[in-house]
C-alpha positions as CSV (number, residue, x, y, z in Angstrom):
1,X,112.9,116.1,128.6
2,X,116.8,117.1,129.2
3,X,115.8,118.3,132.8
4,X,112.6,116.7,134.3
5,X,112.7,113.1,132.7
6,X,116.3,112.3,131.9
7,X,118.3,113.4,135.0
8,X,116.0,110.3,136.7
9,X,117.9,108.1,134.7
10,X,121.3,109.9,134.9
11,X,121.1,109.2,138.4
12,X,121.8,105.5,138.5
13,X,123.7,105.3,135.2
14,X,127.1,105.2,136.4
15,X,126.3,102.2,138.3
16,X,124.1,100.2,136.0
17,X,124.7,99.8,132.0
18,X,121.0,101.1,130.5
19,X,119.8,97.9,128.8
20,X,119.6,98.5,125.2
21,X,115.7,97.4,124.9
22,X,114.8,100.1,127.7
23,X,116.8,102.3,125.9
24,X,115.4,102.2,122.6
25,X,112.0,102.3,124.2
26,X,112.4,105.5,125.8
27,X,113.9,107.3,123.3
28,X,110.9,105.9,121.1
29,X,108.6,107.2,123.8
30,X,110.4,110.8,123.7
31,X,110.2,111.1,119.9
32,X,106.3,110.4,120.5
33,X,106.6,112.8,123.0
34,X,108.2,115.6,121.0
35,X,105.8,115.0,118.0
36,X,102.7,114.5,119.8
37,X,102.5,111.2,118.7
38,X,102.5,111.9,114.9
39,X,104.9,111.0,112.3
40,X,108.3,112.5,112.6
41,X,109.1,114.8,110.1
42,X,112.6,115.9,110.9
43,X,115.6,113.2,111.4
44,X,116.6,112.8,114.5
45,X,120.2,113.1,113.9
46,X,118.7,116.6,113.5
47,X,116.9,116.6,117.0
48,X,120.2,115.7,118.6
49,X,122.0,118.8,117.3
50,X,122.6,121.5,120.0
51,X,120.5,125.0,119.2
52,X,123.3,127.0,118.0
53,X,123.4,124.3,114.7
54,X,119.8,124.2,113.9
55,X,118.7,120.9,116.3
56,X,116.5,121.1,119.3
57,X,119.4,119.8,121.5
58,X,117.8,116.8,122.7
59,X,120.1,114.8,124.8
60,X,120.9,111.3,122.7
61,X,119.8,109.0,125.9
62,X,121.7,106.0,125.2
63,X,125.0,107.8,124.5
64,X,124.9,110.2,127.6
65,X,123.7,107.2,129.9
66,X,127.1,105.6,128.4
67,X,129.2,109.0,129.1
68,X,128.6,108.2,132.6
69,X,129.2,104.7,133.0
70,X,132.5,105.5,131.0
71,X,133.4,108.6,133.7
72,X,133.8,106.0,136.5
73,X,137.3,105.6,135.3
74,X,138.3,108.8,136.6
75,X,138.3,106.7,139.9
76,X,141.5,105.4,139.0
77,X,143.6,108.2,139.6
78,X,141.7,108.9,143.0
79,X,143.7,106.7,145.7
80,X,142.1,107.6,148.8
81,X,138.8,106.2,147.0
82,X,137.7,102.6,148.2
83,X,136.5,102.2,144.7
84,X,139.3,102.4,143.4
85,X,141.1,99.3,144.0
86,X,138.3,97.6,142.3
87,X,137.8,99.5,139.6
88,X,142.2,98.9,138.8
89,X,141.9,95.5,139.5
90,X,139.0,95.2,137.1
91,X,140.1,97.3,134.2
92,X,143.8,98.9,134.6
93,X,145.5,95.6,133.2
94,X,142.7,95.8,129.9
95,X,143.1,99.4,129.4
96,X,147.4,99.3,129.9
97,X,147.5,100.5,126.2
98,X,145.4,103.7,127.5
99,X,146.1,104.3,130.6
100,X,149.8,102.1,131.5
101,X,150.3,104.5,134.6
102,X,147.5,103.0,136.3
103,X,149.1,99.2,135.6
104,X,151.2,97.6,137.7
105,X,152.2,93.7,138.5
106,X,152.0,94.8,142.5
107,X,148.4,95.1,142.1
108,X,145.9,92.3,141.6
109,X,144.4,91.8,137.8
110,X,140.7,90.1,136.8
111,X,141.1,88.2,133.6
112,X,137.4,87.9,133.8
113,X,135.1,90.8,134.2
114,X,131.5,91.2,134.9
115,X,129.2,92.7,132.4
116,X,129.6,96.4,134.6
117,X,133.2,96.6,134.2
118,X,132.8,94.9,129.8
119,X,130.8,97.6,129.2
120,X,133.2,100.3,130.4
121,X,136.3,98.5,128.9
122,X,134.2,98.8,125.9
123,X,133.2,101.7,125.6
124,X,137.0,103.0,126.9
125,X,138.5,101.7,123.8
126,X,135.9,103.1,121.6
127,X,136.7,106.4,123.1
128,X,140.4,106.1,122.3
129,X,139.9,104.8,118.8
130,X,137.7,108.3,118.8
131,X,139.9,110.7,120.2
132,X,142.8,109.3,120.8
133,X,145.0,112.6,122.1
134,X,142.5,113.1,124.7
135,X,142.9,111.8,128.4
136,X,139.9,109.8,129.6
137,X,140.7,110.8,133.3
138,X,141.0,114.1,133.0
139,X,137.9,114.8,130.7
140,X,135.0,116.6,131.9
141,X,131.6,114.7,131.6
142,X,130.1,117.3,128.2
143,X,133.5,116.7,126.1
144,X,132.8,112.1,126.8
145,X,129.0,112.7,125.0
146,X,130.1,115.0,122.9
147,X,133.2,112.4,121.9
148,X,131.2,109.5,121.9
149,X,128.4,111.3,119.7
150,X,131.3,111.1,117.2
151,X,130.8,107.1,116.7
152,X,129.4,106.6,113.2
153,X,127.9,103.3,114.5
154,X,125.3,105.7,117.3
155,X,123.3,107.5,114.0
156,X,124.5,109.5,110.8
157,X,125.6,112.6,110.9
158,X,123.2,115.5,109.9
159,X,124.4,117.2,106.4
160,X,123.1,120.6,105.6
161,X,121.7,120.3,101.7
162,X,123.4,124.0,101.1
163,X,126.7,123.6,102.9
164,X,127.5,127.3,101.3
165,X,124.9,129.0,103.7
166,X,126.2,130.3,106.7
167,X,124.4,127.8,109.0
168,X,126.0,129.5,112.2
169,X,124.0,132.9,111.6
170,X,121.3,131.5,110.0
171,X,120.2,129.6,113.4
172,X,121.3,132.8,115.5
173,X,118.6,134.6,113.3
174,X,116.0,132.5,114.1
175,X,116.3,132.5,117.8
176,X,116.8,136.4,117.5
177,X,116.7,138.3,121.1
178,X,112.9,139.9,119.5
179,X,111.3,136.3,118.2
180,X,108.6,134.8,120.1
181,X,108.8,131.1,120.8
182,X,106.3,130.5,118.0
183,X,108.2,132.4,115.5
184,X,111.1,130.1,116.4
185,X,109.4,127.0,116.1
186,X,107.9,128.0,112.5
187,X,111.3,129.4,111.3
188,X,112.9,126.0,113.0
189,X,110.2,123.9,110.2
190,X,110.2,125.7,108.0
191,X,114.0,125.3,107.2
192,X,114.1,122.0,107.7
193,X,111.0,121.7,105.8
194,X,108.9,120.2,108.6
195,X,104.9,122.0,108.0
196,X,102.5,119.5,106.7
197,X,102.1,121.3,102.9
198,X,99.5,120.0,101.0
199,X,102.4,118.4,98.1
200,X,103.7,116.7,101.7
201,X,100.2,115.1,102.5
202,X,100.1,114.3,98.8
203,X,103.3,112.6,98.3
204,X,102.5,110.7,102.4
205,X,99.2,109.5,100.6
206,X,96.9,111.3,103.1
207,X,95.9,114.2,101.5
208,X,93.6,113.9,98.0
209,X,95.0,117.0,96.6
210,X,98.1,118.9,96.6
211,X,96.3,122.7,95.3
212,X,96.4,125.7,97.7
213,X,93.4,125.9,100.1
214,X,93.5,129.8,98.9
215,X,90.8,131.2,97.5
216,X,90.9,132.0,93.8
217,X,95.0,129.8,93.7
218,X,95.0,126.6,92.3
219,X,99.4,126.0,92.3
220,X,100.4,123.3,93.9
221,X,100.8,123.9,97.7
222,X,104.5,123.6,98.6
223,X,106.7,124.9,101.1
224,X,107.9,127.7,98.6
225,X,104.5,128.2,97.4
226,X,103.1,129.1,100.7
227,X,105.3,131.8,102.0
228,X,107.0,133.7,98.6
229,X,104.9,132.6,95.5
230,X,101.3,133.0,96.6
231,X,100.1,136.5,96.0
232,X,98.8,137.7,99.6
233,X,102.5,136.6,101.0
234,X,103.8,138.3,98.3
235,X,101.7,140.9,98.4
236,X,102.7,141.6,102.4
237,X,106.7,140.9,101.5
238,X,106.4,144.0,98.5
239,X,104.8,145.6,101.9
240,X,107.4,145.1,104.2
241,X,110.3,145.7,101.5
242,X,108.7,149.5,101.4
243,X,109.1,149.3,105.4
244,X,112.8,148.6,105.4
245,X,113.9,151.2,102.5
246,X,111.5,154.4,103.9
247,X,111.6,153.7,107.3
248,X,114.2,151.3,108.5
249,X,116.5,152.8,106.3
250,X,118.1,150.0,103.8
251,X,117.0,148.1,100.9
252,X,116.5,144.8,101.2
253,X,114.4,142.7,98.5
254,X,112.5,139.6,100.3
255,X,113.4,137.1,98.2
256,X,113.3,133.0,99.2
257,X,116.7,132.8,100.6
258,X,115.7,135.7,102.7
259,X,112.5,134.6,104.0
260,X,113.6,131.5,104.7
261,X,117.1,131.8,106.0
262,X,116.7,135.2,107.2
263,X,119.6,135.9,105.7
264,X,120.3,140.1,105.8
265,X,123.3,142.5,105.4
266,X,125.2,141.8,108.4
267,X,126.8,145.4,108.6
268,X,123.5,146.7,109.2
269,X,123.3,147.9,112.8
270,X,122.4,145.4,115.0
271,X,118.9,146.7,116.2
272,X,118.0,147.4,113.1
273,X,118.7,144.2,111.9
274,X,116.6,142.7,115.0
275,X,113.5,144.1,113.8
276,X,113.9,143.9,110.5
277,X,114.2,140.2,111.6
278,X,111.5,140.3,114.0
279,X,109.0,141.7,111.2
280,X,109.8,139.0,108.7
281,X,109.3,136.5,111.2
282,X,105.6,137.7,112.0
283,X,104.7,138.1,108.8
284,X,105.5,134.9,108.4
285,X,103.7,133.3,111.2
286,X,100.3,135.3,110.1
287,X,101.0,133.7,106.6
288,X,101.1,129.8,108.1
289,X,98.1,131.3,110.4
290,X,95.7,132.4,107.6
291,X,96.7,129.4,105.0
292,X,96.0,126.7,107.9
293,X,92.1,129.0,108.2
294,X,91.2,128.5,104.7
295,X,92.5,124.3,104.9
296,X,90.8,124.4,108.0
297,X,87.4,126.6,108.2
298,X,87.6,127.6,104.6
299,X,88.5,131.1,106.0
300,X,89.6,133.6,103.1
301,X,92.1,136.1,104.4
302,X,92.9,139.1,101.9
303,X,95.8,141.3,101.9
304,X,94.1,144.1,104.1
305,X,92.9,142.1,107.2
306,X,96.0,140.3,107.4
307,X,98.1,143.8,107.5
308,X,96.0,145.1,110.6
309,X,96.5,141.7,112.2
310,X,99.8,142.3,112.1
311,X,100.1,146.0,113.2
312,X,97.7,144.7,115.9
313,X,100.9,141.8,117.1
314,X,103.1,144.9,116.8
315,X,101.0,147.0,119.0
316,X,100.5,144.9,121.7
317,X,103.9,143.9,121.7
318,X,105.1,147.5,122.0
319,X,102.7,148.3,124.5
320,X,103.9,145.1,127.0
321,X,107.3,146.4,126.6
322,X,107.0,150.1,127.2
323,X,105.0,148.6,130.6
324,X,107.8,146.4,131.7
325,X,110.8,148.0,130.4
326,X,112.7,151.5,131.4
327,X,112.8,154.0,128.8
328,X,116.3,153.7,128.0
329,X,116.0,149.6,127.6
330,X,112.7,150.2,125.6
331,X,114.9,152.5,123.3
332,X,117.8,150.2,122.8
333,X,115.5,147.1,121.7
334,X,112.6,149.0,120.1
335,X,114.3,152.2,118.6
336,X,113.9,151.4,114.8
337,X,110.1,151.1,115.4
338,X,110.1,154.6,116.7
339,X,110.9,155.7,113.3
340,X,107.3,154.4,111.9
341,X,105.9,156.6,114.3
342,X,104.4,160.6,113.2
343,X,105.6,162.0,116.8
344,X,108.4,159.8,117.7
345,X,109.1,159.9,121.5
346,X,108.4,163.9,122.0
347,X,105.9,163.3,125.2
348,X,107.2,162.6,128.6
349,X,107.6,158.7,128.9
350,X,105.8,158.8,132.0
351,X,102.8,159.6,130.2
352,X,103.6,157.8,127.2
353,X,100.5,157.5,124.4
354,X,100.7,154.3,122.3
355,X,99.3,156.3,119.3
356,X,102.9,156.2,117.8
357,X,102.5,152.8,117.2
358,X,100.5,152.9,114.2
359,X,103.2,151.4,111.5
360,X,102.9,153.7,108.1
C-alpha cells in the first residue's frame, strides 16, 4: 500500500486538495484490503503506528496527502521560482503571524483566496498551533506528517493497556533478525489480541460456543487459554524451559508475560537471546497451527507429533542456512543451536552432515 498504491496519489497532491469523500473511500478500501475484507480487529490508530511501536506503519492517506499540499510553502523562500510570487501574494499577508519575513506592503496581497491556497492557509495554522517552535519552510516532508499526525481532531491516539512494559523491546523482539514473517504476524495478534478465539466469536455472536476445540479440554477458549493454560502448550513450554537451562545455558520460566511479550533477560548474550526468541516464537506458531486443525478438521495433535513438527521447522531451517551462508556467518546467527548437537561442528564444513541437528 505505502509504495505501489499511495505514491499514485502523492503525485498530484501538492497541486490538488484530496476531496474528503475520496479520501475516506480509499482508506475504507485499504482497511478492506489489509483485512481481506473481514472485520477489523485491531484500531487503526494502531495500524498507523510505525513498526518500531507495535503498528504496521501504514501511511494515514488523508494526513500525508495534506503534508504535501502544506510543503508548497517552502516556495516562498525560493525567489527565482515563478511560483513564488503567487504563492506570496496568495498566502504571505494570511500567514504574517508565521512567517512576517515573507510579508511585505511592496508586494501585491489576495484578500480572497481559492479553495487551493484555504486549504494550505488552513492547514499552515494548524501546524503552528501544533508545533509552534518549528519552521514550516525549513521542515523536511516526514517531520509535516509526522506533526500533523499530532492533531487530536485526525484519530485518537493509541494507548498501550500496560504502560509499564517496555513497549520499545517488546516490538524489537517480535521482529527478531531469526523470526519468519509468519512468526511476526502471529506475535503482532497476538499482543494486540487480534486471533479469532473462540470467547471472541462468542462475545461477536458468530460462534455457538466459546470451549476449546481440543480434544479431551472443555475451558473456555481465550487468548490466554490457547497458548499457556492448555496442557499440550504447556506441556511444549515445560519442554523448551529444559532447552534453555541444559542447553542454552540460563533459566528462564515461560510464563504469560513471556510468551506473550517475549520479554527475556536482556544481559543475556545477544545470540542467545535470538534463539531463545526464535524457539518461543515457533512454538508458538505450531500451537495456533494445531488448535486452528482440531476447530477446523477435528485434527487432535498430542504433545509428541507436535515436538517432531517442530524439530522438523528447526531442521530445515538449519539446513537452508548452512547452504546459503559461510561458516563463520552460519556460526554467528546459529551458534547456540550448535550446543543441542552430540558432535558439534568437529567435521570439515565443506562436508558438513545435518545429523547435528537433532534438538535433545
Amino acid at each position: 500500500m505505502n509504495v505501489v498504491l499511495f505514491p499514485l496519489l502523492y503525485y498530484i497532491a501538492p497541486l490538488f486538495p484530496c476531496p474528503s469523500r475520496i479520501c475516506k473511500t480509499l482508506v475504507r478500501q485499504t482497511f478492506n484490503f489489509v483485512w481481506g475484507g473481514k472485520a477489523e480487529r485491531v484500531k487503526r490508530e494502531v495500524m498507523y503506528l510505525p513498526i518500531n511501536k507495535g503498528g504496521w506503519g501504514l501511511s494515514n492517506l488523508p494526513v500525508r496527502c495534506d503534508a504535501f499540499l502544506l510543503s508548497n510553502l517552502r516556495f516562498l523562500q525560493e525567489k527565482d521560482k515563478q511560483c513564488n510570487h503567487f504563492i506570496t501574494a496568495n498566502c504571505a499577508g494570511a500567514l504574517r503571524v508565521i512567517a512576517p519575513s515573507f510579508y511585505s506592503n511592496l508586494h501585491p496581497h489576495y484578500t480572497e483566496h481559492s479553495s487551493w491556497y484555504q486549504a494550505i492557509i488552513e492547514l499552515a495554522r494548524t501546524f503552528n498551533k501544533l508545533s509552534p517552535g518549528t519552521s514550516l519552510l525549513n521542515t523536511p516532508l516526514s517531520v509535516i506528517y509526522a506533526i500533523l499526525q499530532n492533531d487530536s481532531s485526525v484519530f485518537p491516539k493509541a494507548v498501550r493497556l500496560n504502560p509499564s512494559l517496555d513497549w520499545l523491546n517488546i516490538w524489537k523482539n517480535v521482529h527478531a533478525s531469526l523470526a519468519e514473517n509468519k512468526m511476526i504476524e502471529l506475535g503482532w495478534k497476538i499482543i494486540n489480541n487480534a486471533l479469532p478465539t473462540a470467547a471472541t466469536l462468542k462475545s461477536w455472536g458468530v460462534a455457538k460456543s466459546a470451549t476449546c476445540p481440543r480434544e479431551g479440554c472443555s475451558a473456555e477458549e481465550t487468548m490466554t487459554h490457547i497458548f499457556v493454560q492448555c496442557s499440550v502448550p504447556a506441556t511444549l513450554w515445560t519442554w523448551i524451559e529444559h532447552i534453555f537451562f541444559n542447553t542454552l545455558g540460563f533459566s528462564q520460566a515461560c510464563r504469560e508475560k513471556t510468551i506473550v511479550f517475549l520479554t527475556f533477560d536482556e544481559t543475556l548474550p545477544a545470540s542467545i537471546r535470538e534463539v531463545a526468541i526464535y524457539l518461543v516464537q515457533l512454538i508458538k506458531l505450531h500451537i495456533w497451527r494445531t488448535r486452528c486443525l482440531a476447530l477446523y478438521e477435528k485434527t487432535n495433535t498430542d504433545f509428541d507429533t507436535i515436538l517432531q513438527q517442530i524439530k522438523g521447522d528447526v531442521t530445515m531451517r538449519l539446513k537452508c542456512e548452512i547452504s546459503m551462508l559461510s561458516e563463520q556467518e552460519f556460526r554467528k546467527r546459529w551458534n547456540p543451536l550448535a550446543l543441542l548437537t552430540p558432535d558439534g561442528f568437529n567435521v570439515n564444513w565443506y562436508h558438513f552432515s545435518p545429523q547435528f541437528l537433532i534438538i535433545i
